[in-house]
CHARMM internal coordinates of N, CA and C (Angstrom, degrees):
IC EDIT
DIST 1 N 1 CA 1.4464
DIST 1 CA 1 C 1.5235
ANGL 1 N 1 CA 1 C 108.67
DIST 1 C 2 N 1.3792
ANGL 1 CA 1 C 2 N 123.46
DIHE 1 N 1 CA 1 C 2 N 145.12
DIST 2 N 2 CA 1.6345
ANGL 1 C 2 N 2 CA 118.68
DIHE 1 CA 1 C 2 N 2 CA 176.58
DIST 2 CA 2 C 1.4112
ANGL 2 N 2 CA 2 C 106.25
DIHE 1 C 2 N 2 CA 2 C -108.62
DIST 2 C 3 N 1.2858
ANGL 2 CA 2 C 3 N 101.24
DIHE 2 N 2 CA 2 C 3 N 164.12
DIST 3 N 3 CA 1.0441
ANGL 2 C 3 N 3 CA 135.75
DIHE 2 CA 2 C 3 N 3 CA 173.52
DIST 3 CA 3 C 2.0788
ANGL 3 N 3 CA 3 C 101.60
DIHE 2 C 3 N 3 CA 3 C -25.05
DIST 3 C 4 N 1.3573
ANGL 3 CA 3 C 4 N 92.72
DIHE 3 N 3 CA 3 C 4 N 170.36
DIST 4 N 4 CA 1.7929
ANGL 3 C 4 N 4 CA 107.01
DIHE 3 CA 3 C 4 N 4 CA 173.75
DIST 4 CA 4 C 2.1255
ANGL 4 N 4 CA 4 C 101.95
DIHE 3 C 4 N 4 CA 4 C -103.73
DIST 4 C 5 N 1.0047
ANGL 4 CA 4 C 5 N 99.64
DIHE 4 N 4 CA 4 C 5 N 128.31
DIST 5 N 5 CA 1.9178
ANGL 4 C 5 N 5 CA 101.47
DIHE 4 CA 4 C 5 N 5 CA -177.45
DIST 5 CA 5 C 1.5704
ANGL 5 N 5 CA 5 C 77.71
DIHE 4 C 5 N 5 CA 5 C -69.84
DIST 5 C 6 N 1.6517
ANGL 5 CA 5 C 6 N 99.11
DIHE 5 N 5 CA 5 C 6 N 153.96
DIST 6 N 6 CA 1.1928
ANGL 5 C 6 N 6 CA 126.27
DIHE 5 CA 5 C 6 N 6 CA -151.94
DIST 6 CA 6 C 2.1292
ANGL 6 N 6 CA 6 C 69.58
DIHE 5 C 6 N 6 CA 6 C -127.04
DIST 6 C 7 N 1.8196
ANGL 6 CA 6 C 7 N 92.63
DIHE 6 N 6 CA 6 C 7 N 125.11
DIST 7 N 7 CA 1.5903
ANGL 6 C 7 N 7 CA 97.59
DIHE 6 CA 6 C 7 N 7 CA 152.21
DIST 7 CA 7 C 1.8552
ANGL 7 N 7 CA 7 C 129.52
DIHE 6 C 7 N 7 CA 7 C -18.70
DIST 7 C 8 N 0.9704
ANGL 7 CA 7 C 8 N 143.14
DIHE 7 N 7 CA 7 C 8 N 152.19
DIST 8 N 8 CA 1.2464
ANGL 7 C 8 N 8 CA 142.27
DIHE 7 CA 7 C 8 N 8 CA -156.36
DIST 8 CA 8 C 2.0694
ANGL 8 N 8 CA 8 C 98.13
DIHE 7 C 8 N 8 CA 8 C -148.41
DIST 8 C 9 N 1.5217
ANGL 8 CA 8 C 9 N 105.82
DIHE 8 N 8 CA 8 C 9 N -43.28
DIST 9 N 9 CA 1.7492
ANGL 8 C 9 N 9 CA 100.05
DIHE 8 CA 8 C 9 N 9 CA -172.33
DIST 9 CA 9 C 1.6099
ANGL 9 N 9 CA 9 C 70.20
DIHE 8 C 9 N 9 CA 9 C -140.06
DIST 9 C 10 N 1.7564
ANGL 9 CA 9 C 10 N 92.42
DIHE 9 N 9 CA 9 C 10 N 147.36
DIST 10 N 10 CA 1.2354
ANGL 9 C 10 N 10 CA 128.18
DIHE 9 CA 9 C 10 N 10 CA 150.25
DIST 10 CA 10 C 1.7056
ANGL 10 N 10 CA 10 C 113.81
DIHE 9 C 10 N 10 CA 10 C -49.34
DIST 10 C 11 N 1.4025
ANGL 10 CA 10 C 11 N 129.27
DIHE 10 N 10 CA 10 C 11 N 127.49
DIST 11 N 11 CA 1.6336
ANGL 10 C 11 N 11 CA 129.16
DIHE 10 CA 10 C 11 N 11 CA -173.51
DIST 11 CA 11 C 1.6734
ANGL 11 N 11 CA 11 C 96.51
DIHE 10 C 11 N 11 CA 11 C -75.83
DIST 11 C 12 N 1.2026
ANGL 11 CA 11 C 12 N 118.77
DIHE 11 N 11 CA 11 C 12 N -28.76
DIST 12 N 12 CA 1.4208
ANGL 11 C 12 N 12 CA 101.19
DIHE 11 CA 11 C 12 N 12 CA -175.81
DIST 12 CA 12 C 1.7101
ANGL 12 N 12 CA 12 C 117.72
DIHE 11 C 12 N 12 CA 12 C -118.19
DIST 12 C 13 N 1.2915
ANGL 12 CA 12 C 13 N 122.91
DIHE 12 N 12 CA 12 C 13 N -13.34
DIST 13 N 13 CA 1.0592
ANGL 12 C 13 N 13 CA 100.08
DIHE 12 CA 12 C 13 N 13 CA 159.49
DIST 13 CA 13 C 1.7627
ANGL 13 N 13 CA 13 C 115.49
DIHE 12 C 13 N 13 CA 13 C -123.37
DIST 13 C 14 N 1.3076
ANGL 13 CA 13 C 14 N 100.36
DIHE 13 N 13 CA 13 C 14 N 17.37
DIST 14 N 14 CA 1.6597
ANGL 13 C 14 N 14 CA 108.11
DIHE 13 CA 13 C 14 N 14 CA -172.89
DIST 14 CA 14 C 1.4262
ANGL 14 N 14 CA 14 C 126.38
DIHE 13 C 14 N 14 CA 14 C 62.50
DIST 14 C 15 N 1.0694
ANGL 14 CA 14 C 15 N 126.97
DIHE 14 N 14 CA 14 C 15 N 10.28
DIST 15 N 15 CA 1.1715
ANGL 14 C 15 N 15 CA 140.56
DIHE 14 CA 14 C 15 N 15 CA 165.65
DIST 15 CA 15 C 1.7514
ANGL 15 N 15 CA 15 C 128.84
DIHE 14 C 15 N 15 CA 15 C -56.97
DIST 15 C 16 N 1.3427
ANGL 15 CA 15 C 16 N 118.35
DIHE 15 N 15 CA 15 C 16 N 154.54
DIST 16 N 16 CA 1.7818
ANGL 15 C 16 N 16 CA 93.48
DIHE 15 CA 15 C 16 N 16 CA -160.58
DIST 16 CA 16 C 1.9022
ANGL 16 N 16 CA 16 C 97.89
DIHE 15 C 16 N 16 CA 16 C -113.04
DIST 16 C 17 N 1.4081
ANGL 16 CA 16 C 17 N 105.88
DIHE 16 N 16 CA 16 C 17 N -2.69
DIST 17 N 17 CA 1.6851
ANGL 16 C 17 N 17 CA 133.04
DIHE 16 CA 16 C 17 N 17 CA 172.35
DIST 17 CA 17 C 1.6160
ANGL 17 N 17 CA 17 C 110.57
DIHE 16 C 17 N 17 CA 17 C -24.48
DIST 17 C 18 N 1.4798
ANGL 17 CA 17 C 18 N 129.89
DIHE 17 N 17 CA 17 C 18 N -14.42
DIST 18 N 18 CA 1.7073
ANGL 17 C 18 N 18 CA 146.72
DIHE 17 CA 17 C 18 N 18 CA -151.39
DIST 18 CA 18 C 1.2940
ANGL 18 N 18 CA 18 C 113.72
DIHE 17 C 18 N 18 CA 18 C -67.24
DIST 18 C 19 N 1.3960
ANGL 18 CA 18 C 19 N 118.88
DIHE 18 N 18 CA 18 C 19 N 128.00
DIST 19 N 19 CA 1.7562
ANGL 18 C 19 N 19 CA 116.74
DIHE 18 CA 18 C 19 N 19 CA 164.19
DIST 19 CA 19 C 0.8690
ANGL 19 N 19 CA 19 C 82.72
DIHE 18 C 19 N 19 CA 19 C -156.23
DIST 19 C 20 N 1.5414
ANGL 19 CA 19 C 20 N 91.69
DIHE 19 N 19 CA 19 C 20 N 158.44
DIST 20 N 20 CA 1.8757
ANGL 19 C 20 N 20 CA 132.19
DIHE 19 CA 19 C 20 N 20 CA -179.67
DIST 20 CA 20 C 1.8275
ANGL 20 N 20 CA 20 C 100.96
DIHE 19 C 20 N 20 CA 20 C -57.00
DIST 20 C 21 N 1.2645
ANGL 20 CA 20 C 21 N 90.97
DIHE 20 N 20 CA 20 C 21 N 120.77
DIST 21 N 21 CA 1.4353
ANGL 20 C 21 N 21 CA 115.85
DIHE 20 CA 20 C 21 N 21 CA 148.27
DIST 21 CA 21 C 1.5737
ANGL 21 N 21 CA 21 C 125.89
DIHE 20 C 21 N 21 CA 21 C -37.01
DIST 21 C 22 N 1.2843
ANGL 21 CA 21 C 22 N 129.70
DIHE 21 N 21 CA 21 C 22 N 65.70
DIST 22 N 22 CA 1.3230
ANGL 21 C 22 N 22 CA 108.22
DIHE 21 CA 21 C 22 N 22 CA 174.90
DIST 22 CA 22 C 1.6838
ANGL 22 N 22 CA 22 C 137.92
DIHE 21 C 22 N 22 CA 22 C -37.55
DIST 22 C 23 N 1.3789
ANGL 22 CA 22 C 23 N 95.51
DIHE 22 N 22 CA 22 C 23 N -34.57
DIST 23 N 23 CA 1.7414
ANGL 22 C 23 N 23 CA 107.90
DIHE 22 CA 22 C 23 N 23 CA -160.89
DIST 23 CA 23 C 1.7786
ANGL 23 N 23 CA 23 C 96.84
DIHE 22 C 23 N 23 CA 23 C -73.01
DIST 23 C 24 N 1.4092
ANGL 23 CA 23 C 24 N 129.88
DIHE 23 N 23 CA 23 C 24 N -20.50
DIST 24 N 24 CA 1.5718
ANGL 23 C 24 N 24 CA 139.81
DIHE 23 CA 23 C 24 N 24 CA -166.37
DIST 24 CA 24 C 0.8397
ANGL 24 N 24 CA 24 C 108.47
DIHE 23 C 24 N 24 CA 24 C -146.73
DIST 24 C 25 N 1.2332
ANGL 24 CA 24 C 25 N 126.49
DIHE 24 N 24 CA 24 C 25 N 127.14
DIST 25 N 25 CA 1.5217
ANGL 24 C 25 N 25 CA 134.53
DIHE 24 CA 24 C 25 N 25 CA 158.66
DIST 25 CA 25 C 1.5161
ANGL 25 N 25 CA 25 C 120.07
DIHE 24 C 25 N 25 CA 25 C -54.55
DIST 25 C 26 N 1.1887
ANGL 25 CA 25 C 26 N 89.14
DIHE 25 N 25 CA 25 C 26 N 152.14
DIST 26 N 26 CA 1.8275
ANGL 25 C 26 N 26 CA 97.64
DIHE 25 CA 25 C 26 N 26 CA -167.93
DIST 26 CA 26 C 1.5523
ANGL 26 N 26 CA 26 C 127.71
DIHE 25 C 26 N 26 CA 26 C 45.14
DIST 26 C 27 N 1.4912
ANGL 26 CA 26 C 27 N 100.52
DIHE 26 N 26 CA 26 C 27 N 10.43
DIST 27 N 27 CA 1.2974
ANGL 26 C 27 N 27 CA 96.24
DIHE 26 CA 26 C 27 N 27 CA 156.02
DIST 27 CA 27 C 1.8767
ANGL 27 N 27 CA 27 C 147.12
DIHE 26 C 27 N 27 CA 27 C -117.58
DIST 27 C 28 N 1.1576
ANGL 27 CA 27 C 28 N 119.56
DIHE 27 N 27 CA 27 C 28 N 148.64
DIST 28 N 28 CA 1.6986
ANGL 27 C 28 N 28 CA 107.32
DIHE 27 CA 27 C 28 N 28 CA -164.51
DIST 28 CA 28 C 1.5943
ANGL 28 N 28 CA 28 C 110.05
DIHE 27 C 28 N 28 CA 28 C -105.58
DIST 28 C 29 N 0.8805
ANGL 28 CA 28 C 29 N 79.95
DIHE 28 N 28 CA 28 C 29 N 165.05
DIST 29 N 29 CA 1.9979
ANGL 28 C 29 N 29 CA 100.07
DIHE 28 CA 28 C 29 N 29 CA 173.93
DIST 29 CA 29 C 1.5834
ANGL 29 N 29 CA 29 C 129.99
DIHE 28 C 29 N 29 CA 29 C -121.44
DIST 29 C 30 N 1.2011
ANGL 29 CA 29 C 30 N 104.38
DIHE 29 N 29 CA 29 C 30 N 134.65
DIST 30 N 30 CA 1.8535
ANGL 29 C 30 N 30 CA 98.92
DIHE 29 CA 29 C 30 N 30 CA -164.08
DIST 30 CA 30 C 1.6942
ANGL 30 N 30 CA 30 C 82.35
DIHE 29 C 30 N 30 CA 30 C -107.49
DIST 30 C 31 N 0.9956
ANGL 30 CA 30 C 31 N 101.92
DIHE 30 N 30 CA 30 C 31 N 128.76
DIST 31 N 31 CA 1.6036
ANGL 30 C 31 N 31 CA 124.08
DIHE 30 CA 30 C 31 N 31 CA 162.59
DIST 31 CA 31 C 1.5450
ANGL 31 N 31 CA 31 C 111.64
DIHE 30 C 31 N 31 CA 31 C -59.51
DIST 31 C 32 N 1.2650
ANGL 31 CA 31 C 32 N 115.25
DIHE 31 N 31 CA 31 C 32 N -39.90
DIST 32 N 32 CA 1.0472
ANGL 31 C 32 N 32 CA 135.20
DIHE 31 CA 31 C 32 N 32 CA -168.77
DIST 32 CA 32 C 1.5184
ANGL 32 N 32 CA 32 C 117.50
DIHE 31 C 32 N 32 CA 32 C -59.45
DIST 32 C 33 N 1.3607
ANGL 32 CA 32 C 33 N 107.07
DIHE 32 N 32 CA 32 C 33 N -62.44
DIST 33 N 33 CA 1.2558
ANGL 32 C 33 N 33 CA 116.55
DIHE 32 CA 32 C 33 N 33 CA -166.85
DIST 33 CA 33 C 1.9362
ANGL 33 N 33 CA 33 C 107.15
DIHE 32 C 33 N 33 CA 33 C -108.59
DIST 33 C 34 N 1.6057
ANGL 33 CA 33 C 34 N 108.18
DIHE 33 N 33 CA 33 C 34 N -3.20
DIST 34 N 34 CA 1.2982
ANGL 33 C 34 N 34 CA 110.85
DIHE 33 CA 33 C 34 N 34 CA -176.74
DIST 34 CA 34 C 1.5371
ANGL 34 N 34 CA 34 C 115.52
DIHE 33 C 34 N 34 CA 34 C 86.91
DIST 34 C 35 N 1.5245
ANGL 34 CA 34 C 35 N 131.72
DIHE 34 N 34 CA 34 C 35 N -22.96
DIST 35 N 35 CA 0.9119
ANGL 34 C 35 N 35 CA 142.74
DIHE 34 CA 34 C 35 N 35 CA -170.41
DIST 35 CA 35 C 1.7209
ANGL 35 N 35 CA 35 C 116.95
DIHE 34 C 35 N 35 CA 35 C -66.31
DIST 35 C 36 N 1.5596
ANGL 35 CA 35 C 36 N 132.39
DIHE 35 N 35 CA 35 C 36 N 138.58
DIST 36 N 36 CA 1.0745
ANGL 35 C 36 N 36 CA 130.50
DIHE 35 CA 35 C 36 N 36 CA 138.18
DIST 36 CA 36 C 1.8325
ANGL 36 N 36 CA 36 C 138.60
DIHE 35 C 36 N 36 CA 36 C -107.44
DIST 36 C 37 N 1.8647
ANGL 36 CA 36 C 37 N 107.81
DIHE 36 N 36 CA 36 C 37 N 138.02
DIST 37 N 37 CA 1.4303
ANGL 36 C 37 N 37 CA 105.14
DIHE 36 CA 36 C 37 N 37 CA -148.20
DIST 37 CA 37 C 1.2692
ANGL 37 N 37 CA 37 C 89.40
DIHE 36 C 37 N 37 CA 37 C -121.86
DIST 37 C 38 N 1.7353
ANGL 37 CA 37 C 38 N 114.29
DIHE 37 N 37 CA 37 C 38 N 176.05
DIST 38 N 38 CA 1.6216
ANGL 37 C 38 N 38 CA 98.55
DIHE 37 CA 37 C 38 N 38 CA 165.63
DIST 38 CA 38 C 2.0533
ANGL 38 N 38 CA 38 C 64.23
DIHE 37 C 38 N 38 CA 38 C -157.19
DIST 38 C 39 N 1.7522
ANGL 38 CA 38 C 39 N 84.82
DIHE 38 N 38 CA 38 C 39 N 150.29
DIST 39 N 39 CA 1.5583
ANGL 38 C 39 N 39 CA 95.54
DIHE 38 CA 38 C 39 N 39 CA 176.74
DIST 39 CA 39 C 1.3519
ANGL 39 N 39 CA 39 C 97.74
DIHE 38 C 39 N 39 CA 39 C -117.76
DIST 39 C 40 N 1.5287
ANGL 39 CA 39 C 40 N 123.60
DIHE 39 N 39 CA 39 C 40 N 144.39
DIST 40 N 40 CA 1.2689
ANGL 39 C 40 N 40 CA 141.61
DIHE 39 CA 39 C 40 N 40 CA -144.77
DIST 40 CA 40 C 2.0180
ANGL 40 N 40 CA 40 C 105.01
DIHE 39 C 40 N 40 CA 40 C -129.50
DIST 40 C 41 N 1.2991
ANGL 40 CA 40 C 41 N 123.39
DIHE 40 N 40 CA 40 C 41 N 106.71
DIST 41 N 41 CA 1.7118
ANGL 40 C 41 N 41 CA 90.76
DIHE 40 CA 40 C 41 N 41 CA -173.89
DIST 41 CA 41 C 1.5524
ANGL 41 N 41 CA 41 C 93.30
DIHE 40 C 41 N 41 CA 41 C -95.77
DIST 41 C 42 N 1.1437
ANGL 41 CA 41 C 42 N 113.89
DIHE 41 N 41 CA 41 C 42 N 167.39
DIST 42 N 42 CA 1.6711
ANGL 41 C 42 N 42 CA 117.29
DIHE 41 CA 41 C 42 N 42 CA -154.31
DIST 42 CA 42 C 1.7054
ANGL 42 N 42 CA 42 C 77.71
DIHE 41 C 42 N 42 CA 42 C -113.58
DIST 42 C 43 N 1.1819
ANGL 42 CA 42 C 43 N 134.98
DIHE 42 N 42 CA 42 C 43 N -104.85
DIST 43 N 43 CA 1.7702
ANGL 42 C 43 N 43 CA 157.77
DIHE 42 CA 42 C 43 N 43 CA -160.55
DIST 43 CA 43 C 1.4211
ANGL 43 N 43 CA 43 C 106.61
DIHE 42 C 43 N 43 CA 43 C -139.26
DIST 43 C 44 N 1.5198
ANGL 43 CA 43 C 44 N 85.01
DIHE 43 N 43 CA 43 C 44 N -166.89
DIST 44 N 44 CA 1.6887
ANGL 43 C 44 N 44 CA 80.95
DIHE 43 CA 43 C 44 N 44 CA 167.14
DIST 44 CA 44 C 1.5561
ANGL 44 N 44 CA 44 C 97.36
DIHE 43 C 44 N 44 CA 44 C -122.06
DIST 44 C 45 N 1.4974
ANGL 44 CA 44 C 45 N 100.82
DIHE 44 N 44 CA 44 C 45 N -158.46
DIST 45 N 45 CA 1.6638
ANGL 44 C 45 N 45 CA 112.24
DIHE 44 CA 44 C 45 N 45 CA 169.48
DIST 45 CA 45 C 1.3997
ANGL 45 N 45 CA 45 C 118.12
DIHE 44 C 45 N 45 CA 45 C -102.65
DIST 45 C 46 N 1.1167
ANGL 45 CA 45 C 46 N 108.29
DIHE 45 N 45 CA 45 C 46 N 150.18
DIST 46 N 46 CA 1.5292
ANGL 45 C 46 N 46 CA 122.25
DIHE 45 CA 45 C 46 N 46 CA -171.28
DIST 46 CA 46 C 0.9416
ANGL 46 N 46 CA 46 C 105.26
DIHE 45 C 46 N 46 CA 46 C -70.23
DIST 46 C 47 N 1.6647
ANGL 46 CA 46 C 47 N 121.18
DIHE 46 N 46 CA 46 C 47 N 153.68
DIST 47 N 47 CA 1.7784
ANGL 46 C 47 N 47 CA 125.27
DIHE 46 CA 46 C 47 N 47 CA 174.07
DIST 47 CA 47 C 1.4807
ANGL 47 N 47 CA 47 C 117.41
DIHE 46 C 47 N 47 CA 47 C -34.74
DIST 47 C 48 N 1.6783
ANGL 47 CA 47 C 48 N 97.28
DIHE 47 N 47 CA 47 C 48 N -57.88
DIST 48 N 48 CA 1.6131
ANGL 47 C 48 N 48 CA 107.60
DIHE 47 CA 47 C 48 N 48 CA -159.56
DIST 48 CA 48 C 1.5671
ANGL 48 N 48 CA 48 C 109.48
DIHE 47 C 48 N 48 CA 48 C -83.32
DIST 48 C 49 N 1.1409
ANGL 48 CA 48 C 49 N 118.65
DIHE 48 N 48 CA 48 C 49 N 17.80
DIST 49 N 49 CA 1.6173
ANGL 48 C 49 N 49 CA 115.06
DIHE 48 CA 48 C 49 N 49 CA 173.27
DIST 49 CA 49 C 1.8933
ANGL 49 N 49 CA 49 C 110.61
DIHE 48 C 49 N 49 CA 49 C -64.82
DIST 49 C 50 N 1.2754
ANGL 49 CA 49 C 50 N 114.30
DIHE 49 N 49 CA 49 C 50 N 137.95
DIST 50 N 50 CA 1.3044
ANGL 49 C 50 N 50 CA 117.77
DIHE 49 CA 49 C 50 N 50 CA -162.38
DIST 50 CA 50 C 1.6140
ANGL 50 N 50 CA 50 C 81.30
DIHE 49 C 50 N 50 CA 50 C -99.49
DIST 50 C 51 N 1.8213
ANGL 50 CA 50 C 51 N 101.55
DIHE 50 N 50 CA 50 C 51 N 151.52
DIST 51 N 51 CA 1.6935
ANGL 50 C 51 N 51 CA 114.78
DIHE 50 CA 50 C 51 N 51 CA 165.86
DIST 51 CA 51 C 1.6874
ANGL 51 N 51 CA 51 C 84.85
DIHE 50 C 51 N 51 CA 51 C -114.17
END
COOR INIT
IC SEED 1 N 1 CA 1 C
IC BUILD
């Protein structure tokens, strides 16, 4: 099994500035904007969802 992809842009100011959060797991910090985020995956989508 691999690894988890590690964030790539900051969600709020898009910035690429990111490291791990010590104080929480799985979560990062943008230098940039001061902010801390943690991204969450919910499920997926069901077969019959219409586009």
């Amino acid at each position: 099994m691999s690894e988890r992809q590690a964030p790539m842009y900051c969600p709020y100011c898009g910035d690429e500035d990111l490291r791990p959060n010590e104080a929480s797991h799985g979560a990062w910090e943008c230098h940039s904007c001061a902010r801390v985020f943690s991204i969450k995956f919910i499920g997926l989508l069901s077969k019959g969802v219409a586009k």
